[in-house]
C-alpha positions as a Python dict, from the first residue, in 0.01 Angstrom:
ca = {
    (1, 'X'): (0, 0, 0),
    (2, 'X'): (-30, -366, -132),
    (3, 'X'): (-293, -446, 185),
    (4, 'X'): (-523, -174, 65),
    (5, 'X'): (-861, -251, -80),
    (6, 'X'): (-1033, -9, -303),
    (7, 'X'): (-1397, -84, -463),
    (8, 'X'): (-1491, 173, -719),
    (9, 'X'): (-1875, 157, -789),
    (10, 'X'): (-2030, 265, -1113),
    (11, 'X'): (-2381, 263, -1197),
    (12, 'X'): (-2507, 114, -1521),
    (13, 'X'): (-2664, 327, -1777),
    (14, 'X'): (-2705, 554, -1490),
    (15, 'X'): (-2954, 802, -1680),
    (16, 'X'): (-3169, 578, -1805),
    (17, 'X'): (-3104, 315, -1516),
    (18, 'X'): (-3244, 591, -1271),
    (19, 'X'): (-3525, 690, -1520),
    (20, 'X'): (-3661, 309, -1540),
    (21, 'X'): (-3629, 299, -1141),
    (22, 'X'): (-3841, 601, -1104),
    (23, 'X'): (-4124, 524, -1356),
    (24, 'X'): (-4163, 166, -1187),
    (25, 'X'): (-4214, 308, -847),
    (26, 'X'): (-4415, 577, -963),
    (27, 'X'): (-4646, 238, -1119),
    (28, 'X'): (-4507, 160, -1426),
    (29, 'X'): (-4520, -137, -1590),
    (30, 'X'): (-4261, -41, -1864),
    (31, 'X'): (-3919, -114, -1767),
    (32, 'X'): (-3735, 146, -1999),
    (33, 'X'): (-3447, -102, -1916),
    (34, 'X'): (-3612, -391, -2134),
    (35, 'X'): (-3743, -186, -2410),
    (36, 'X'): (-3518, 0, -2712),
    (37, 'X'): (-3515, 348, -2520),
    (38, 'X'): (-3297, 650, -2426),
    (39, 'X'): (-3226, 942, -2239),
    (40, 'X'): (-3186, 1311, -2417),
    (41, 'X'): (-3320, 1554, -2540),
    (42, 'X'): (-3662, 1668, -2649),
    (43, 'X'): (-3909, 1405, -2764),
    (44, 'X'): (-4137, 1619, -2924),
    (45, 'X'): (-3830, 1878, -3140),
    (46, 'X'): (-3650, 1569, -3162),
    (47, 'X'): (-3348, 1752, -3135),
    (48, 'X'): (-3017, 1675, -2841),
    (49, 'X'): (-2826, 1405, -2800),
    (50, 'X'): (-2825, 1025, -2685),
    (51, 'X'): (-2710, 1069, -2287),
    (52, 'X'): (-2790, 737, -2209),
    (53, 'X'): (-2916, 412, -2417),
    (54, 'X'): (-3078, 63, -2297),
    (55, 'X'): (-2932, -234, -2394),
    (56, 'X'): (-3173, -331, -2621),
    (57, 'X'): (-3122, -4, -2805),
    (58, 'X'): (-2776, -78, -2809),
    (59, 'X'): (-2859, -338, -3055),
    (60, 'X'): (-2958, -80, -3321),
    (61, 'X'): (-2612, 74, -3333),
    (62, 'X'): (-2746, 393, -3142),
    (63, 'X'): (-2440, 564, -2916),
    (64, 'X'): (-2438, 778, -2658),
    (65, 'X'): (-2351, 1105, -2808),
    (66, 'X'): (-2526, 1070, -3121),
    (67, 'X'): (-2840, 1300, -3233),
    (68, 'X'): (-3123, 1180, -3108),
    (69, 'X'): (-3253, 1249, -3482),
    (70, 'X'): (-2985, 1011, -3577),
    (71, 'X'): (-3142, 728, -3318),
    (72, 'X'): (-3472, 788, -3433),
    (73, 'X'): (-3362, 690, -3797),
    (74, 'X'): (-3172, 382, -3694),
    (75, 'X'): (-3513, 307, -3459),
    (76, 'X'): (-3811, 481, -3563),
    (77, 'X'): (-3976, 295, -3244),
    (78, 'X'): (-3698, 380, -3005),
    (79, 'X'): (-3889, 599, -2666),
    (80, 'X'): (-3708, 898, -2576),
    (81, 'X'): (-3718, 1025, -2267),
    (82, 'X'): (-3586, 1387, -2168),
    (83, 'X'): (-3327, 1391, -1855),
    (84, 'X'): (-3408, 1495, -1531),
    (85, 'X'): (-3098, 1592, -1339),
    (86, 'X'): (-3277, 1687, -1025),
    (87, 'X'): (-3385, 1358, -991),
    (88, 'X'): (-3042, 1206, -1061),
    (89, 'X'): (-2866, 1435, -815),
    (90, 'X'): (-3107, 1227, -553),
    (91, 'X'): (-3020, 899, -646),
    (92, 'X'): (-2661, 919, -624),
    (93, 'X'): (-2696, 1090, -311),
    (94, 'X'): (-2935, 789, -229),
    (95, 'X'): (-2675, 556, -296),
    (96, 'X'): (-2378, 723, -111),
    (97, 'X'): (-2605, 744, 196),
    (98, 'X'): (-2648, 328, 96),
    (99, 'X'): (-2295, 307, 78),
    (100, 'X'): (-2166, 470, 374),
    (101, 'X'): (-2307, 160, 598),
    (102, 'X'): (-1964, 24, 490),
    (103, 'X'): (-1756, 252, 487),
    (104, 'X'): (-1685, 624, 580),
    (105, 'X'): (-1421, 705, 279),
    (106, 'X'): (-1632, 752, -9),
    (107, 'X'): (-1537, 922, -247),
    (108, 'X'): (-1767, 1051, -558),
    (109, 'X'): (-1565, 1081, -860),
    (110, 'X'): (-1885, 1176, -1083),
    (111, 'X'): (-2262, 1186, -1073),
    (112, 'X'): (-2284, 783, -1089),
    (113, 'X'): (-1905, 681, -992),
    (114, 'X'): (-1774, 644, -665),
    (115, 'X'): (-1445, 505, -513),
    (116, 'X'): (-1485, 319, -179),
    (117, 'X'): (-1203, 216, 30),
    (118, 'X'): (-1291, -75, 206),
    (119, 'X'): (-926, -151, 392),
    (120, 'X'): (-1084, -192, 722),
    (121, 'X'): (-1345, -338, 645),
    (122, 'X'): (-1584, -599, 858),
    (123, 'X'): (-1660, -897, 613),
    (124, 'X'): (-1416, -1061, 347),
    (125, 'X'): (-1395, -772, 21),
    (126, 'X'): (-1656, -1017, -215),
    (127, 'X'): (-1898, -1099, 48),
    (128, 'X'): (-1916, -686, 125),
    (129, 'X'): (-1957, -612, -289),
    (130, 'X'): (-2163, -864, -373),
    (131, 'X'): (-2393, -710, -47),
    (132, 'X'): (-2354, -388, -162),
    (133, 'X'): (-2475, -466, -553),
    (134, 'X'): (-2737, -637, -422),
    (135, 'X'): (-2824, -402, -176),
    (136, 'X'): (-2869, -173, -426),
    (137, 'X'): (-3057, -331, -694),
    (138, 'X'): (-3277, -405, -385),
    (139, 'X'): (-3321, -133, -215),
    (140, 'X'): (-3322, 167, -436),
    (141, 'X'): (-3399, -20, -788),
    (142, 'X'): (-3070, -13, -1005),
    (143, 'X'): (-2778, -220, -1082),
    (144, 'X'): (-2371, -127, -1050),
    (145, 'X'): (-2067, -276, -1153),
    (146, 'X'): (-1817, -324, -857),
    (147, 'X'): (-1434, -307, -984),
    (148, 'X'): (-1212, -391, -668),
    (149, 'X'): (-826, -330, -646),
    (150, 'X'): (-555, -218, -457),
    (151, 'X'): (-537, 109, -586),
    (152, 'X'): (-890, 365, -715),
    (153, 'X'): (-662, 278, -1070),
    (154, 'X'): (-722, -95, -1100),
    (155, 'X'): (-1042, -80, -964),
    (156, 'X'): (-1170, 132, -1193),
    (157, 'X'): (-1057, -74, -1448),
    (158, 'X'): (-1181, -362, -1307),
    (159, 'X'): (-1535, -221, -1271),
    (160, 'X'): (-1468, -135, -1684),
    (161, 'X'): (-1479, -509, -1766),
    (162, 'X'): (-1771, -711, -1894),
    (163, 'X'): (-2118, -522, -1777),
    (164, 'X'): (-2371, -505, -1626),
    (165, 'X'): (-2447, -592, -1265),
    (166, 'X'): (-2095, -768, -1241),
    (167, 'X'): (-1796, -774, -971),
    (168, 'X'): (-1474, -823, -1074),
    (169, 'X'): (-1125, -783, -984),
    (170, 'X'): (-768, -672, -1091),
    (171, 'X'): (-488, -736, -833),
    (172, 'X'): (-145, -675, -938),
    (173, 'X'): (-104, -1055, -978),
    (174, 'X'): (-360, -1035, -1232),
    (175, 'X'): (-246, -727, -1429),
    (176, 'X'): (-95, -936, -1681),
    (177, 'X'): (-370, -1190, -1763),
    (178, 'X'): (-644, -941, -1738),
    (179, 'X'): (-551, -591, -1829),
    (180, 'X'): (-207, -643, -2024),
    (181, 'X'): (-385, -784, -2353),
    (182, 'X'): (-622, -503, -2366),
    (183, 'X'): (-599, -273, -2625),
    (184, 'X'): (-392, 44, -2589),
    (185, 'X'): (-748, 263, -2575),
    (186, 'X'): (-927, 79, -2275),
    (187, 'X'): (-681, 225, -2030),
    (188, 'X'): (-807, 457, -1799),
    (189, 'X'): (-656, 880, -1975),
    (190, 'X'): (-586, 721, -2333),
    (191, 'X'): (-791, 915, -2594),
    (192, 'X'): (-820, 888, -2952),
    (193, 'X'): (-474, 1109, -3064),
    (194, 'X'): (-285, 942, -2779),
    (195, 'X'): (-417, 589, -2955),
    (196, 'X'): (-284, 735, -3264),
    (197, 'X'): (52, 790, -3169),
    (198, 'X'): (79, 530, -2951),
    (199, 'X'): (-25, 275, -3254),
    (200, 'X'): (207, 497, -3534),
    (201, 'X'): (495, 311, -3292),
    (202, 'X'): (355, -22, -3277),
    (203, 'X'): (158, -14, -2942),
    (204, 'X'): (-135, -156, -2944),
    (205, 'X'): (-143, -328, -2642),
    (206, 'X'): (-159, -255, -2293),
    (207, 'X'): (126, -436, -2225),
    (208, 'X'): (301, -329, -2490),
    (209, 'X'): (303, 15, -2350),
    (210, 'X'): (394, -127, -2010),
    (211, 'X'): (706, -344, -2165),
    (212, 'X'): (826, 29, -2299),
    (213, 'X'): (1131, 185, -2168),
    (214, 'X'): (1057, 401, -1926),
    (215, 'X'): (1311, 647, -2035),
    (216, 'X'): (1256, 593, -2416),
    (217, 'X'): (850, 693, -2280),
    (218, 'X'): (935, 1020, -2112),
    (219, 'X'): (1184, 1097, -2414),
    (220, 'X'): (880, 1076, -2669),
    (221, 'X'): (555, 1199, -2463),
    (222, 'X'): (740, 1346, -2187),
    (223, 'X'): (521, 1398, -1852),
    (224, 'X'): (183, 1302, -1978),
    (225, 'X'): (339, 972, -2154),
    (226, 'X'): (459, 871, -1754),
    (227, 'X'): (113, 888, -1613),
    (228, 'X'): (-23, 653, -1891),
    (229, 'X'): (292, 460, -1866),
    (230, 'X'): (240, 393, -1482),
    (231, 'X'): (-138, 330, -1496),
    (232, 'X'): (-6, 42, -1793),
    (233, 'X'): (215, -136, -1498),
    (234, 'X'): (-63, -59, -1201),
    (235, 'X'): (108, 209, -1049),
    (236, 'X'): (-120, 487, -839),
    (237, 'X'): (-101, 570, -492),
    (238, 'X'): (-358, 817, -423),
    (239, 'X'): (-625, 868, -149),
    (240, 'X'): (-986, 789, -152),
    (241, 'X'): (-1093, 1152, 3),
    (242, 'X'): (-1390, 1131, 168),
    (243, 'X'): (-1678, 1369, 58),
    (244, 'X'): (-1737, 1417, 431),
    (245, 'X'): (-1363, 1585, 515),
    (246, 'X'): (-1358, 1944, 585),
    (247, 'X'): (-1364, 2168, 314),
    (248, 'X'): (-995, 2399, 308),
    (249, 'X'): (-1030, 2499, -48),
    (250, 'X'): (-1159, 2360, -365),
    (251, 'X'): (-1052, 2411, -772),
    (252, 'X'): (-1047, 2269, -1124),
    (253, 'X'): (-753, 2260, -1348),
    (254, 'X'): (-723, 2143, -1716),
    (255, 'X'): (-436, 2033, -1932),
    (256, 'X'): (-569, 2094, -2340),
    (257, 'X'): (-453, 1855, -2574),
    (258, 'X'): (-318, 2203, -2818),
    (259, 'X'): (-145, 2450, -2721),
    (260, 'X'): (-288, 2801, -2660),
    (261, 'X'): (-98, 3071, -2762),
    (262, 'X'): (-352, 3363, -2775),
    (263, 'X'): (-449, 3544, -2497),
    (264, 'X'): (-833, 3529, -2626),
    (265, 'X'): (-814, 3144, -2591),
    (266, 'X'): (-656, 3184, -2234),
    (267, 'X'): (-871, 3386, -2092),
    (268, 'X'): (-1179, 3197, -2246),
    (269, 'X'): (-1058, 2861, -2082),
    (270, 'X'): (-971, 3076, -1733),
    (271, 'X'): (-1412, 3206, -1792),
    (272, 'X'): (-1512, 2826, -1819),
    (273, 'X'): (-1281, 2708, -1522),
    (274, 'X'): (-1402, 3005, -1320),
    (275, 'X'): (-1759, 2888, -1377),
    (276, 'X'): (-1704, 2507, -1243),
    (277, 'X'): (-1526, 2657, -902),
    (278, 'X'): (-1835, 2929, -949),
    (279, 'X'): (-2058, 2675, -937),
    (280, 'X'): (-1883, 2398, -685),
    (281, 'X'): (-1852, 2721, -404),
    (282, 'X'): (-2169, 2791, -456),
    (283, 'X'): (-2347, 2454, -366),
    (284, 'X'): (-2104, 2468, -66),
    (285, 'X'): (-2322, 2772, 28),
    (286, 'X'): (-1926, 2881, 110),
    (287, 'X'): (-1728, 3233, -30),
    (288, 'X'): (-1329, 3284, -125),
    (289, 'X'): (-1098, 3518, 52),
    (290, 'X'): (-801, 3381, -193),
    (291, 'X'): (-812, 3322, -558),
    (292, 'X'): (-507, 3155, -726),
    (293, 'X'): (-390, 3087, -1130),
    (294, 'X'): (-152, 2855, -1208),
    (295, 'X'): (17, 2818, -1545),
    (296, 'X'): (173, 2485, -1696),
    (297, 'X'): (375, 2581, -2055),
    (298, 'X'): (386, 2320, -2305),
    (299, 'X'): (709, 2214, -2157),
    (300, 'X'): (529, 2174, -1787),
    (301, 'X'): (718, 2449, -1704),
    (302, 'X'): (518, 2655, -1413),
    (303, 'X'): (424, 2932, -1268),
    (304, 'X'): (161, 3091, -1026),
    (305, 'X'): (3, 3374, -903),
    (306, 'X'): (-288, 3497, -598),
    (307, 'X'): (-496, 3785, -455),
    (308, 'X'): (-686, 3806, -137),
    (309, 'X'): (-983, 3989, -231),
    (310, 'X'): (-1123, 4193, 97),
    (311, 'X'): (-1435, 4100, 60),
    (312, 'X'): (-1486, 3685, -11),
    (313, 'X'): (-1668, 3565, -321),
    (314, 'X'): (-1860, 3318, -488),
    (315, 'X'): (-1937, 3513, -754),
    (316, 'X'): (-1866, 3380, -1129),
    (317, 'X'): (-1757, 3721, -1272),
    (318, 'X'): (-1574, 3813, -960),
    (319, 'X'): (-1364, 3491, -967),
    (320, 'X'): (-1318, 3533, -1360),
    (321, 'X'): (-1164, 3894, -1321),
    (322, 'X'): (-975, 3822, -1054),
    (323, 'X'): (-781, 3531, -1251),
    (324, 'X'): (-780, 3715, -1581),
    (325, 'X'): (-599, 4035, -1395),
    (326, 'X'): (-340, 3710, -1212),
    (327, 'X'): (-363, 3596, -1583),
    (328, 'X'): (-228, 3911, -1726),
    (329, 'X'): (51, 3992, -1464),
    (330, 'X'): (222, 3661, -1495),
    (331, 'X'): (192, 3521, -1900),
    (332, 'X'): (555, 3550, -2078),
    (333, 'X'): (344, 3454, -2410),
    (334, 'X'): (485, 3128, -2398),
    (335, 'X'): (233, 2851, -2538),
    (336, 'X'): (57, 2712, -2239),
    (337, 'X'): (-109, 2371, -2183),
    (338, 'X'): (-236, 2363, -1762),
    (339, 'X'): (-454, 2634, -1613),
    (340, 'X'): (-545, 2607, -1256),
    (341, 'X'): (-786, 2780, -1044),
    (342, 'X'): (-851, 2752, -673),
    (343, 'X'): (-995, 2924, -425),
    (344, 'X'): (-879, 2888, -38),
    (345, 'X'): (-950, 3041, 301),
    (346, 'X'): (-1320, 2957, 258),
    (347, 'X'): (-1598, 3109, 472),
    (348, 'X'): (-1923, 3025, 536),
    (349, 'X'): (-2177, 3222, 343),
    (350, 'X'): (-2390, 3258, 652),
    (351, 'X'): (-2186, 3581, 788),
    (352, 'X'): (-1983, 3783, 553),
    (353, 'X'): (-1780, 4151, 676),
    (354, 'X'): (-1774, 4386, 371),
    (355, 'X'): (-1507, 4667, 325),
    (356, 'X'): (-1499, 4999, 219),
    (357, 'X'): (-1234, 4912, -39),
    (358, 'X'): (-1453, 4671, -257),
    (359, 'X'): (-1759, 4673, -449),
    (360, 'X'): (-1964, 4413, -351),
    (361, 'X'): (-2303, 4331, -583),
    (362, 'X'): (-2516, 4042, -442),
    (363, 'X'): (-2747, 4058, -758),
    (364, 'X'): (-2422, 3842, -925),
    (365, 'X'): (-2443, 3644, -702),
    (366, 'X'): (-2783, 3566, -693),
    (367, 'X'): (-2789, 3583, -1082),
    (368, 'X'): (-2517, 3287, -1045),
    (369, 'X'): (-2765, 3079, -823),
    (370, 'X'): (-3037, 3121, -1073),
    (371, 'X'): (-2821, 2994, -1339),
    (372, 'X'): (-2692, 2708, -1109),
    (373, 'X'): (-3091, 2598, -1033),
    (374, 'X'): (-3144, 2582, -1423),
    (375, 'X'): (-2805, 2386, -1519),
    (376, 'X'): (-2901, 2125, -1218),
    (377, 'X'): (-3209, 2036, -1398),
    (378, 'X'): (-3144, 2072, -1777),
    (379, 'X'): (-2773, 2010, -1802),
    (380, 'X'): (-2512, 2240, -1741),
    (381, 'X'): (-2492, 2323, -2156),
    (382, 'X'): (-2886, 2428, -2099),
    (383, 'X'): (-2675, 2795, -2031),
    (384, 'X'): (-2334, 2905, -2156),
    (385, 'X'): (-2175, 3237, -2240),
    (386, 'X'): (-2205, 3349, -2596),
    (387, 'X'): (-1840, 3405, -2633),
    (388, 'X'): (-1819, 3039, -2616),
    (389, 'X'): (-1987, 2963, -2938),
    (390, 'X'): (-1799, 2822, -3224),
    (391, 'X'): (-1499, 2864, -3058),
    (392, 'X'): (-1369, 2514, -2966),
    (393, 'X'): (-1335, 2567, -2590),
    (394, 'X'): (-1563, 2420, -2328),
    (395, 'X'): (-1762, 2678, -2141),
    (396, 'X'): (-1762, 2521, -1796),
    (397, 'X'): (-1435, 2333, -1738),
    (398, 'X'): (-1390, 2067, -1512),
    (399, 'X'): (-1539, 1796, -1308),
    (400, 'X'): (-1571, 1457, -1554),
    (401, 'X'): (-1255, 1559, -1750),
    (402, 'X'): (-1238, 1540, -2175),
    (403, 'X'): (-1020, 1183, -2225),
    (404, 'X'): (-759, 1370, -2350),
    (405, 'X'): (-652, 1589, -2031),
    (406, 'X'): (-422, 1413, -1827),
    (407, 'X'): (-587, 1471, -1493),
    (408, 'X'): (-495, 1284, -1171),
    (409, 'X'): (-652, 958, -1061),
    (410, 'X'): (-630, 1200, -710),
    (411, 'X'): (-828, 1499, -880),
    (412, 'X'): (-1110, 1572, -656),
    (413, 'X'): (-1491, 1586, -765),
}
């Protein structure tokens, strides 16, 4: 593993980066980039949130996920532009299709991150990112920040470091001069309560938490305090899955940072997980045969269950009853922390064999794609179930992960 080469590629300010790009090829001569300016919500309501900020708006204390009411008071003169997620959908497309020219194991990790293993690569690992970030500042009008590594860990760390439009790198032998004095909260999973605890013990440091028994870790945060403690000394070993890879099956899991002990909260997070794999099947244009839960307890102890459904599915509700009745046959009442749903033996939607032993309603299904066409171009919050309202749980789960789930570096996108 030490001879591997991973770049991770992040895009800066993507909303607004993409934004300015388009409005100076569409003959602009406002570079949103330049000016105090964001991305979110409605400019005329004045209502939403800050997506996405320019530097220079930066300078007036306005953060992304503030009101955009709140912006406006810190800078009356701040331009708001709403988002357009259509058009941000194309230019990360735009710049994997850049991207692949070097290599075929891309990865997309979100809408404006990628992970790029560049192993075999032709030219020496700077000459290749410094081609790429130019490249793409070039070519399709916006800047990145490279990180490169030997693991999709450190070089998404690296890529963290001082922005924008910047390579840099974090190689084991620089672990300790570069990420170890950190504090506790820049590494990669570490959330705000983790932070807490970890500082209640004297931790404040990345290295500090890397210096920490390993048993002493596990004995206080059990599974969960392992991960962090690994990605503290470097350590992850997973793949950089190419986008392009068949298709077997696809899912979403998520580990809550309470525990839920009602079967109303379980079966809300199982709706909201059952929406993401919805929602990911669907732009697959693939259907299910086999639907599977899995449980985690709060003392990662675990448990599964699965149905094959005669006739396959991409519908939302199907996928949500399925795992509710899986759900139901399998929960001791024990408080749980993981759910997991995937869906396997995938067909394509182009031919599908119905049976005389299920219902089958296509007006779900193209209900779901409706929905799907409206949360691609106004957010995926633009439409959400209203059991979800004030009741603390997300109502599509999955994909960029909350920073207090404990999700793989290997989960993929």
């Amino acid at each position: 593993m030490n001879d591997r080469i991973v770049f991770h590629i992040d895009v800066n300010s993507a909303y607004l980066s993409w934004e300015a790009a388009y409005n100076l090829q569409m003959g602009s001569n406002l570079d949103l980039r330049e000016v105090p300016s964001i991305v979110g919500g409605d400019q005329e309501k004045r209502h939403g949130i800050v997506l996405a900020k320019s530097i220079p708006a930066k300078k007036y204390g306005i953060r992304t996920g503030e009101t955009v009411y709140s912006a406006l008071e810190k800078c009356p003169q701040l331009i708001v532009v709403e988002p357009h997620y259509e058009r941000y959908m194309k230019a990360s497309k735009a710049m994997v299709d850049f991207l692949s020219d070097y290599s075929p194991n891309i990865q997309r990790y979100s809408i404006d991150e990628v992970f790029l293993d560049y192993s075999n690569g032709n030219l020496p690992y700077m000459e290749a990112a410094q081609k790429m970030k130019e490249g793409i500042k070039k070519e399709l009008g916006f800047t990145v920040n490279i990180g490169i590594g030997p693991n999709k860990l450190l070089a998404k760390m690296a890529s963290d470091f001082t922005k924008p439009d910047k390579i840099h790198t974090l190689f084991y032998n620089e672990i300790a001069e570069k990420m170890w004095p950190l504090p506790v909260e820049d590494l990669f999973m570490i959330g705000h309560r983790t932070k807490k605890k970890l500082n209640s013990r004297g931790i404040f440091t990345i290295g500090e938490l890397a210096h920490l028994d390993k048993n002493y870790v596990y004995s206080w945060l059990k599974k969960p305090g392992l991960l962090i403690w690994e990605y503290a000394n470097g350590i992850e070993s997973s793949d950089v899955k190419s986008d392009k890879s068949k298709v077997k099956s696809i899912g979403n899991s998520t580990t809550l940072p309470f525990d839920v002990t009602t079967k109303d909260e379980a079966l809300k997070v199982i709706l909201g997980i059952s929406e993401m794999v919805g929602m990911r099947l669907r732009e697959l244009n693939m259907r299910a045969h086999v639907i599977s839960v899995s449980l985690k307890t709060s003392e990662f102890f675990s448990y599964s269950h699965q149905k094959k459904l005669h006739i396959p599915t991409s519908s939302t509700n199907t996928i949500y009853k399925t795992a509710s009745t899986l759900f139901e046959e399998m929960w001791d009442y024990n408080p749980l922390r993981c759910f997991s749903i995937s869906l396997s033996s995938l067909l394509d939607e182009d031919f599908i064999q119905l049976s005389l032993f299920e219902d089958f309603n296509e007006k779900d299904i193209l209900l779901d794609k409706s929905i799907d066409h409206i949360r691609t171009k106004f957010g995926q919050d633009s439409v959400i179930r209203s059991s979800f309202l004030y009741s603390g749980i997300d109502p599509i789960i999955g994909g960029v992960v909350a920073e207090e789930n404990y999700p793989m570096m290997s989960s993929y996108l």
